[in-house]
C-alpha positions as CSV (number, residue, x, y, z in Angstrom):
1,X,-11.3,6.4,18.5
2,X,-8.2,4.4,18.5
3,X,-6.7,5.9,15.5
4,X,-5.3,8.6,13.6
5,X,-4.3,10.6,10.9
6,X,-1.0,8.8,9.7
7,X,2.1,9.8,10.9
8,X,4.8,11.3,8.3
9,X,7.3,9.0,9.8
10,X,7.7,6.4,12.6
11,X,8.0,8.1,16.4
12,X,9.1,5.2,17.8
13,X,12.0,3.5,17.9
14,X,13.8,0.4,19.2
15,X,16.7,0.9,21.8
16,X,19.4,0.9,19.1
17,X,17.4,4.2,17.4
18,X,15.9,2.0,14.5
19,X,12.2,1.8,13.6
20,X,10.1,-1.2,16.1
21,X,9.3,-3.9,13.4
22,X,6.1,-4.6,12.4
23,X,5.6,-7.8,14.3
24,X,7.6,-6.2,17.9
25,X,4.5,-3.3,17.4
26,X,2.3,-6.3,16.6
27,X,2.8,-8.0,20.0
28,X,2.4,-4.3,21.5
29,X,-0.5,-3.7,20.2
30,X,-1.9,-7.5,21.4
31,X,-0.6,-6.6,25.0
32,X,-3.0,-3.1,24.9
33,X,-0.4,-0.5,23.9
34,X,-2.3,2.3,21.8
35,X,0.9,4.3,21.1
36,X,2.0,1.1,19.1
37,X,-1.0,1.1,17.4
38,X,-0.7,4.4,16.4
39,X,2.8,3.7,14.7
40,X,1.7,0.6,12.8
41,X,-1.2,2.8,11.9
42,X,0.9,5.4,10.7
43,X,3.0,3.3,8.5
44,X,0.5,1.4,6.7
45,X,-2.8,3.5,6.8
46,X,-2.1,4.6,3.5
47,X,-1.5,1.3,1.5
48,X,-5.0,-0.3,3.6
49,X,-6.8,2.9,2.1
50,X,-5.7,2.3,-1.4
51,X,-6.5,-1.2,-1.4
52,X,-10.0,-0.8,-0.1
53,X,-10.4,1.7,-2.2
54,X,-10.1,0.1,-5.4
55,X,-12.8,-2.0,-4.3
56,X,-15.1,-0.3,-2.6
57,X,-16.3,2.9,-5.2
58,X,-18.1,4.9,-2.6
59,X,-15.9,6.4,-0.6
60,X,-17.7,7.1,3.2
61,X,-18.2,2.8,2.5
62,X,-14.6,2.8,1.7
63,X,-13.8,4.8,5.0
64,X,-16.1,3.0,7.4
65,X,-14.2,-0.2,5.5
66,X,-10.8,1.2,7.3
67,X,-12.1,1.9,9.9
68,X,-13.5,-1.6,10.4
69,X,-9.5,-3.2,9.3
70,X,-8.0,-1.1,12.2
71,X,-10.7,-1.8,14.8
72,X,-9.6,-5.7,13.7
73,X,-6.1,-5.0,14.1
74,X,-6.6,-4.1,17.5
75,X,-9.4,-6.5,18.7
76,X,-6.9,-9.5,16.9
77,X,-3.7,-8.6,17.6
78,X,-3.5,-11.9,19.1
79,X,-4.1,-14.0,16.7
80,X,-1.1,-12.7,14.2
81,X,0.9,-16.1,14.1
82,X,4.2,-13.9,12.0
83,X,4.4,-16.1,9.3
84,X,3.6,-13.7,7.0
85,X,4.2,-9.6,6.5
86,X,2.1,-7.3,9.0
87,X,1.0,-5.4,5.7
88,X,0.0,-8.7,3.8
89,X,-2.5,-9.4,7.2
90,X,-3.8,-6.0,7.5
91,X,-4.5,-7.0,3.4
92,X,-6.5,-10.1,4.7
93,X,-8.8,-8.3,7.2
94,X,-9.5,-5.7,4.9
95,X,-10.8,-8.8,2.2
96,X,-12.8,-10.3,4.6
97,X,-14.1,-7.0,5.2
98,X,-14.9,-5.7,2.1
99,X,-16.8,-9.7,1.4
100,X,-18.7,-8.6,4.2
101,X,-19.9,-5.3,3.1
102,X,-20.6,-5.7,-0.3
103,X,-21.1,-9.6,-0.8
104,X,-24.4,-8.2,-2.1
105,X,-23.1,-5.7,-4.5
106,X,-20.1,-6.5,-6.5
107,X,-17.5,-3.5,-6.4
108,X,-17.2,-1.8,-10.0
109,X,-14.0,-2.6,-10.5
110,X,-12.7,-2.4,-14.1
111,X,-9.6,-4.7,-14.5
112,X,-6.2,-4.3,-16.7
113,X,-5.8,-6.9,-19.5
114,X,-4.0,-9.9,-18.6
115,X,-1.7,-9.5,-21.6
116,X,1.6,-9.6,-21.0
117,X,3.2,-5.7,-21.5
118,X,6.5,-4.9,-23.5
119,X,9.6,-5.5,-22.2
120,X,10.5,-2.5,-19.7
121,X,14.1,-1.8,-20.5
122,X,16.4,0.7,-18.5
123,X,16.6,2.0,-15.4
124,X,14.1,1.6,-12.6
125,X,11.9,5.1,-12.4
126,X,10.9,4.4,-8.7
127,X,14.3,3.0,-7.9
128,X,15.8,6.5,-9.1
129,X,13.4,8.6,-7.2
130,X,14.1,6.4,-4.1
131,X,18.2,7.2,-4.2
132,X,17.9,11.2,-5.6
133,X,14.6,12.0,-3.7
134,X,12.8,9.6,-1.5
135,X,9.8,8.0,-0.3
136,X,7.9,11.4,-0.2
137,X,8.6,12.3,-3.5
138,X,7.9,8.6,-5.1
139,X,4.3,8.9,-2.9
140,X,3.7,12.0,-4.4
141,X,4.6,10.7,-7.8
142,X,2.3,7.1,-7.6
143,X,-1.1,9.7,-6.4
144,X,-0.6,10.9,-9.8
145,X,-1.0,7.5,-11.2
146,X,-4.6,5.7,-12.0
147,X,-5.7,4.4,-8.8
148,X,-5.6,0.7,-9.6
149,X,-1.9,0.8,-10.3
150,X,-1.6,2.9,-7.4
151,X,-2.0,0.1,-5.0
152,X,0.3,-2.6,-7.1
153,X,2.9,0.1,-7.2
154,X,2.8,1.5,-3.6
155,X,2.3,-2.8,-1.9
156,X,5.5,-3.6,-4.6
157,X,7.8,-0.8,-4.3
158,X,7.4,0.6,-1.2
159,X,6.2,-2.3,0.6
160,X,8.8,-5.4,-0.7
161,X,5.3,-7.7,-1.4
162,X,6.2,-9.9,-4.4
163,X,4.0,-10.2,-7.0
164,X,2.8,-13.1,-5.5
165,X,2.1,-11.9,-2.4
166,X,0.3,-8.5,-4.3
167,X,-1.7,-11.2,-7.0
168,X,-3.4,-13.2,-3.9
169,X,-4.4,-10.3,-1.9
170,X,-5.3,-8.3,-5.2
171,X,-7.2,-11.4,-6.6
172,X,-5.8,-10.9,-9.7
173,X,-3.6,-13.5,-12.2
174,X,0.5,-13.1,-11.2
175,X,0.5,-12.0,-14.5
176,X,-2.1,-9.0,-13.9
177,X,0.1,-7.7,-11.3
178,X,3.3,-7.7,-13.9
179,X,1.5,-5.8,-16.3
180,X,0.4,-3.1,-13.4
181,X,3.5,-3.0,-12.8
182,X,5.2,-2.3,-16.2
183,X,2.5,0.1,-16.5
184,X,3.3,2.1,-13.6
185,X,6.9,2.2,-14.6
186,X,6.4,3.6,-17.9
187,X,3.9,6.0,-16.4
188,X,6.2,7.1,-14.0
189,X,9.2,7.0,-16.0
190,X,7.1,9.7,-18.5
191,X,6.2,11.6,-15.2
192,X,9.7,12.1,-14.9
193,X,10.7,13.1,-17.9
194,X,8.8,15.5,-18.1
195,X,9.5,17.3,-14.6
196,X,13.3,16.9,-15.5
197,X,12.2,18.7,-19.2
198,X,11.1,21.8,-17.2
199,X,13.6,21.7,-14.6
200,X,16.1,22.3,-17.7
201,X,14.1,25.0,-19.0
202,X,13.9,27.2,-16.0
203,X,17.7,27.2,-15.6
């Protein structure tokens, strides 16, 4: 099996110390190098599991799913053109994927409204965890969150898509993806208040 349980961080690095981009482990992986694979798997394993998730209820489907993306990755390394984000065309295989699996069965997926959501005044909750805690703790923070707003959070925030990019490969309205969005902040913004209420009570 060609891949593995995702890495905490990157292990490898360009010369100059900084992670490989996406597309340099791209043409890696298209040239046959497995311990490329593994990093790109690493980094991204997590946001292809969330979004096939959200489609695909059953979860040893949803699995089998991954499995499939990754065995894509590898077999079509080739083919990535890099006019678009590594992330955004691991997205794409997993669609075509998840058409393929359950173009019979419709996944039970249970939308937001459309509606647009208040205005989301103040400071960003994700952007604050980001520069006191990191990407752990904002992970840790977005698991906590319903699962459909898990995957618009985790593809905007800790990903850079735009909510473009997040509506096409969500198949959602731009507008769908802004409420998610505003959503999650509030969410998280409450998660937060809360764990700074009882840090102040135990001092």
């Amino acid at each position: 099996m060609l891949w593995k349980e995702p890495h905490t961080q990157d292990d490898m690095t360009s010369p100059g110390g900084a992670a490989t981009r996406d597309g340099d482990l791209l043409a890696r992986v298209a040239s046959g190098d497995e311990r490329a694979f593994e990093t790109l798997y690493g980094r991204y394993a997590a946001a292809v599991r969330a979004f096939v998730r959200v489609r695909v209820p059953d979860a040893g489907t949803a699995e089998e799913v991954c499995a499939d993306v990754w065995l894509g990755c590898w077999r079509s390394a080739r083919a990535f053109r890099g006019d678009a984000k590594v992330l955004s065309w691991l997205l794409g295989i997993a669609k075509r994927q998840i058409y393929m699996r359950v173009r019979r069965v419709r996944p039970n997926v249970t939308a937001l409204d459309d509606a647009p959501e208040p205005r989301d005044d103040g400071p960003s909750p994700e952007t604050a965890v980001l520069s006191e805690a990191g990407v752990d703790d904002l992970t840790a923070l977005l698991r906590r969150l319903p699962v459909e707003l898990v995957e618009t959070a985790t593809l905007a925030w800790l990903h850079g898509l735009s909510y473009r990019q997040i509506a096409d490969l969500s198949d959602v309205p731009e507008g769908t993806v802004k409420s998610r969005i505003s959503r999650a902040r509030r969410l998280l913004r409450a998660q937060l208040d809360r764990q700074n209420d009882a840090d102040g009570k135990e001092r």
